[in-house]
C-alpha positions as CSV (number, residue, x, y, z in Angstrom):
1,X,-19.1,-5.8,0.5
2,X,-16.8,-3.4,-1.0
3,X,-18.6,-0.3,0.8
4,X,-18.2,-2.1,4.2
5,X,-14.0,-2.5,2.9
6,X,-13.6,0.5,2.0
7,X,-15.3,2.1,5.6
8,X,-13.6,-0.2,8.1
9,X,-10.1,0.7,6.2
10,X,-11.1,4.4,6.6
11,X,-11.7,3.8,10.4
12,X,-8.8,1.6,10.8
13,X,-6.3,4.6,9.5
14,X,-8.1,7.1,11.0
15,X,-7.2,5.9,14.3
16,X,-3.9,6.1,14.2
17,X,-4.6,10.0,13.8
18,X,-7.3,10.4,16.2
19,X,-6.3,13.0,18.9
20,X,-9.8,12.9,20.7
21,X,-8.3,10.3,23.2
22,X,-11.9,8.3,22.9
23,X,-11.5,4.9,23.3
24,X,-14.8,3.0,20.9
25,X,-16.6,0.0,23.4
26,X,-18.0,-3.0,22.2
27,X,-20.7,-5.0,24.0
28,X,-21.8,-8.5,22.9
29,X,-25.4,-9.2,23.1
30,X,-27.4,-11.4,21.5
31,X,-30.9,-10.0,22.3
32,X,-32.7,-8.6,19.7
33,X,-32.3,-5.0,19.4
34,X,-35.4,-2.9,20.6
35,X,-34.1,0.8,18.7
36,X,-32.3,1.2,15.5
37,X,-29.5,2.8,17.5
38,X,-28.9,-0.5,19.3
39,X,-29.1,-1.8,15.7
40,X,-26.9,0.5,14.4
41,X,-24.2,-0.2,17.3
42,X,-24.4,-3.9,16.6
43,X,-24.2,-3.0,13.1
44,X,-20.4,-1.0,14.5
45,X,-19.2,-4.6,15.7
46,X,-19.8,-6.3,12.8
47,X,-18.0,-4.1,10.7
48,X,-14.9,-3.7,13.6
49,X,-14.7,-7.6,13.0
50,X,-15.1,-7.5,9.6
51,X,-11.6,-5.3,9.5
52,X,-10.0,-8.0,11.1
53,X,-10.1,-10.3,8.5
54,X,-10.4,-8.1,5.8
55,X,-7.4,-5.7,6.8
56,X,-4.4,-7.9,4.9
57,X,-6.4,-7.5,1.7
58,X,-7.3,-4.1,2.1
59,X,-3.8,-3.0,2.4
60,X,-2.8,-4.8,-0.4
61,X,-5.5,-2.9,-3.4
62,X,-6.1,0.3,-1.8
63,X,-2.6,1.2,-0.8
64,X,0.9,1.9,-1.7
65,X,2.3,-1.3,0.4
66,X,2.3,-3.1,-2.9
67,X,5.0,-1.0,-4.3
68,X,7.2,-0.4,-1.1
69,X,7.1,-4.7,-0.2
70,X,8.3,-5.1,-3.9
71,X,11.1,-3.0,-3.9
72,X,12.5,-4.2,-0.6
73,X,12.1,-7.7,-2.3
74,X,13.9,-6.4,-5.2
75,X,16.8,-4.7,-2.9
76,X,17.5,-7.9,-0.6
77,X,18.1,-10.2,-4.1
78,X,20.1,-7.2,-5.5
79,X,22.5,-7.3,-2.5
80,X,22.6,-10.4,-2.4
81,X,21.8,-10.7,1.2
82,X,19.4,-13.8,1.5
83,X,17.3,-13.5,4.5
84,X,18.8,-10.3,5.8
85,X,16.6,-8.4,6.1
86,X,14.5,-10.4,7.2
87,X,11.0,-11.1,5.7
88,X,9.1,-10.2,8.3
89,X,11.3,-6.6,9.2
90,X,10.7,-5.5,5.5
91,X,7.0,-6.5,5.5
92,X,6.9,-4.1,8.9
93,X,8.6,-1.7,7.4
94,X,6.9,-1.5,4.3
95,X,3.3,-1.3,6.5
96,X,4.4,1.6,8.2
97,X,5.5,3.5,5.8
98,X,1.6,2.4,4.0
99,X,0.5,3.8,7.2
100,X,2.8,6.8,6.9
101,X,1.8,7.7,3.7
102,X,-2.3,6.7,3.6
103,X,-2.7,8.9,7.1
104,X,-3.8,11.8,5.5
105,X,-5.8,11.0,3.1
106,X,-7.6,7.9,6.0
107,X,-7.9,11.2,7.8
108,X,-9.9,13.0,5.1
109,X,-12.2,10.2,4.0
110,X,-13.0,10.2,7.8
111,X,-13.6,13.5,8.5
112,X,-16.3,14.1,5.0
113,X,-17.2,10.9,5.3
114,X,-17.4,8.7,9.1
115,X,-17.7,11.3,11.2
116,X,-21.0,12.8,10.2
117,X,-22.4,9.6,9.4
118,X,-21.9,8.5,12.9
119,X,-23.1,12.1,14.0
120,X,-25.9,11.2,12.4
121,X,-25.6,14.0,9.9
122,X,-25.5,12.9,6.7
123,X,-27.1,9.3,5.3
124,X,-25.1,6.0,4.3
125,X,-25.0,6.8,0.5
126,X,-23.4,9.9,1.2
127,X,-21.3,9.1,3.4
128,X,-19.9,6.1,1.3
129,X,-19.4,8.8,-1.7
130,X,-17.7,11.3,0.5
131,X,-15.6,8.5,2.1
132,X,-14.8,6.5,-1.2
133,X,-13.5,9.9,-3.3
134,X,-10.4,10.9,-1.5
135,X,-9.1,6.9,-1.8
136,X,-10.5,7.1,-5.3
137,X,-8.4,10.6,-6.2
138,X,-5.2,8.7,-4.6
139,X,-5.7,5.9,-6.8
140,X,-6.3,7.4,-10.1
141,X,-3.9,9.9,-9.2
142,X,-1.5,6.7,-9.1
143,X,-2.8,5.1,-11.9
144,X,-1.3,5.2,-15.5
145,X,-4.5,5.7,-17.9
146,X,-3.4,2.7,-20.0
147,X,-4.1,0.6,-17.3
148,X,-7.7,2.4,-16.8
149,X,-8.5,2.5,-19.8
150,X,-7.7,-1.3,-20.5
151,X,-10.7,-2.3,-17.5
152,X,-12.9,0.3,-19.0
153,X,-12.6,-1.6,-22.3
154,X,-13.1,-4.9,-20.4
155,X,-16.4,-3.9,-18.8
156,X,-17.3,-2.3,-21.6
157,X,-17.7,1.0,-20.6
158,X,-17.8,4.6,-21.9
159,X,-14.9,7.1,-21.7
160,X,-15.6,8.9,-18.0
161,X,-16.1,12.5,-17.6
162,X,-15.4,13.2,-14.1
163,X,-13.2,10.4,-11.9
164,X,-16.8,10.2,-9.9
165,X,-17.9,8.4,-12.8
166,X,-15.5,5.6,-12.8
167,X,-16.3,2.9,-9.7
168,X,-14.1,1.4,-7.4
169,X,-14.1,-1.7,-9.3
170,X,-12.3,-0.5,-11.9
171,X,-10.6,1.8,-10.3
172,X,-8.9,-0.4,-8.1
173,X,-7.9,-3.6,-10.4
174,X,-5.9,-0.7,-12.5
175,X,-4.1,0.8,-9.5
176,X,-2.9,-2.3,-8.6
177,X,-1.5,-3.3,-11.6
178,X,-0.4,0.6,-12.0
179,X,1.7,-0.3,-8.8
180,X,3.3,-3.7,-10.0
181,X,4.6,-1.8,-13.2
182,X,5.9,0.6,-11.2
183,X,7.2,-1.3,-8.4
184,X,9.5,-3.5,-11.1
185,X,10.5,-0.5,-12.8
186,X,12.5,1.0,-9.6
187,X,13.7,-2.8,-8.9
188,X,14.9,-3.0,-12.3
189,X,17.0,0.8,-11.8
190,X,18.4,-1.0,-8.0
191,X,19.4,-3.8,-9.7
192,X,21.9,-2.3,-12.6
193,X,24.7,-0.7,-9.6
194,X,24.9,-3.8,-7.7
195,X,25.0,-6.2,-11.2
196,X,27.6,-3.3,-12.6
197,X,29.9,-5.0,-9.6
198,X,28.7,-8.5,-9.9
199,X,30.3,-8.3,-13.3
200,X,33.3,-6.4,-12.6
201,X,34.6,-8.8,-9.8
202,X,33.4,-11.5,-12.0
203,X,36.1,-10.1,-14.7
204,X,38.8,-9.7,-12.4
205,X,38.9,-13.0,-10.8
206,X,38.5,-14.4,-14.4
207,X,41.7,-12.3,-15.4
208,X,43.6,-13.4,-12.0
209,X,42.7,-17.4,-13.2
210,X,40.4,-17.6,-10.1
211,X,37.6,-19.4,-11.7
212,X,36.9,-21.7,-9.1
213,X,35.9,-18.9,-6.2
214,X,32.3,-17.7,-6.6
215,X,32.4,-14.0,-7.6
216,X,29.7,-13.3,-4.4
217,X,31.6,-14.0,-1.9
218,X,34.0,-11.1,-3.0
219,X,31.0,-8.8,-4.4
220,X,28.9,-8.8,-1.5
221,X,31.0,-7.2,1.0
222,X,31.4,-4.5,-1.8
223,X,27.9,-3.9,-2.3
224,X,26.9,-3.8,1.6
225,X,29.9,-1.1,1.8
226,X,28.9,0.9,-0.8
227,X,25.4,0.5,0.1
228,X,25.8,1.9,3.3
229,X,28.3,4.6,2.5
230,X,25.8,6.4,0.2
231,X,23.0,6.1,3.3
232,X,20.9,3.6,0.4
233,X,18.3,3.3,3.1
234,X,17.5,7.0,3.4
235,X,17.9,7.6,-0.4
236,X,15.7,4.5,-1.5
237,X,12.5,5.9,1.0
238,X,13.1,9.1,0.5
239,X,13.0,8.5,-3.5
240,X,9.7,5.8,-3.1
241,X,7.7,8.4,-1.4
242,X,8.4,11.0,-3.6
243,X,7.1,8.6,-6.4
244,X,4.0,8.8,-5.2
245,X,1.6,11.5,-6.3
């Protein structure tokens, strides 16, 4: 299961930087196939389907929309904002940046691994090594080796040689966590400006005897300036892809 995963979300990004123009056809048929190619291309459906369902997932352990999703979470409750933005712009927003970063290294996995196994060139082992190594060198290269090391312990295992040596399932249980650490990490640095104001209104409406009106309603408008007025948008991407090795 993870092997068909890890190929449908190869094929997936891949698309978005195919330049071929050829658009893949599907035909449903329920006869029994008479030549392994017409095995093969039922084979192709199953898997297109199985990236339907399994894409939400996928994006989530395998890619770096874990850490962008968080720290839009952790900007919106900084600010103070509520719902704006809205769930659903930063959960866009954060996919296509996923998208923007994971393109060339989709593209890669494709081109060792996809594209000469549907060419027929090289067999489904190999192709599922050449295709799994460039998600697996993002991932490690991602990954603190605390966090590797504490799954290695878990299953057991002995100290790898090569990052070949270490499988997905390892691998991919410590990126994630790898990504959560990191994520609250640069929500906790977003946080400290906008409470640094919080508290300063909060002191001055104390010292004016203004108890009563909530320190937000004066703080937000502060925060949303200043926000904007350092372009916080452009320097909070600009800094979150850079993170990323």
């Amino acid at each position: 299961m993870l092997r068909v995963i890890l190929l449908t979300l190869v094929a997936g990004v891949a698309l978005f930087g195919a330049q071929d123009g050829a658009i893949p056809t599907m035909n449903f048929n329920l006869s029994a196939p008479d030549t392994p190619q017409q095995l093969v291309s039922s084979l192709n459906v199953l898997i297109v389907l199985t990236l339907l369902f399994l894409a939400p997932s996928m994006v989530l352990v395998m890619t770096t929309f874990t850490r962008f999703v968080i720290v839009f979470g952790f900007l919106r409750q900084a600010l103070g904002t509520q719902q704006v933005p809205p769930t659903q712009l930063l959960v866009m927003l954060a996919m296509i940046l996923t998208f923007f970063v994971m393109e060339p290294v989709g593209t890669k996995a494709y081109e060792e691994g996809i594209k000469p196994y549907v060419a027929q060139e090289i067999g489904y082992e190999e192709a599922f090594t050449k295709t799994a190594l460039p998600f697996k060198n993002f991932m490690v290269r991602n990954t603190r080796e605390k966090d590797l090391a504490l799954f290695l312990r878990i299953r057991k295992m002995e100290n790898p040689k090569t990052i070949a040596d270490v499988p997905l399932s390892v691998v991919i249980p410590a990126f994630v966590i790898s990504e959560l650490k990191t994520a609250f990490e640069i929500g906790f640095l977003l946080f400290l400006p906008f409470l640094v104001i919080d508290m300063v209104v909060a002191s001055i409406l104390m010292s004016m005897g203004m108890m009563m009106l909530p320190p937000v309603m004066i703080s937000l408008p502060f925060k949303i300036l200043i926000f904007v007025l350092i372009d916080g948008w452009n320097l909070l991407i600009g800094n979150l892809i850079a993170s990323i090795k």
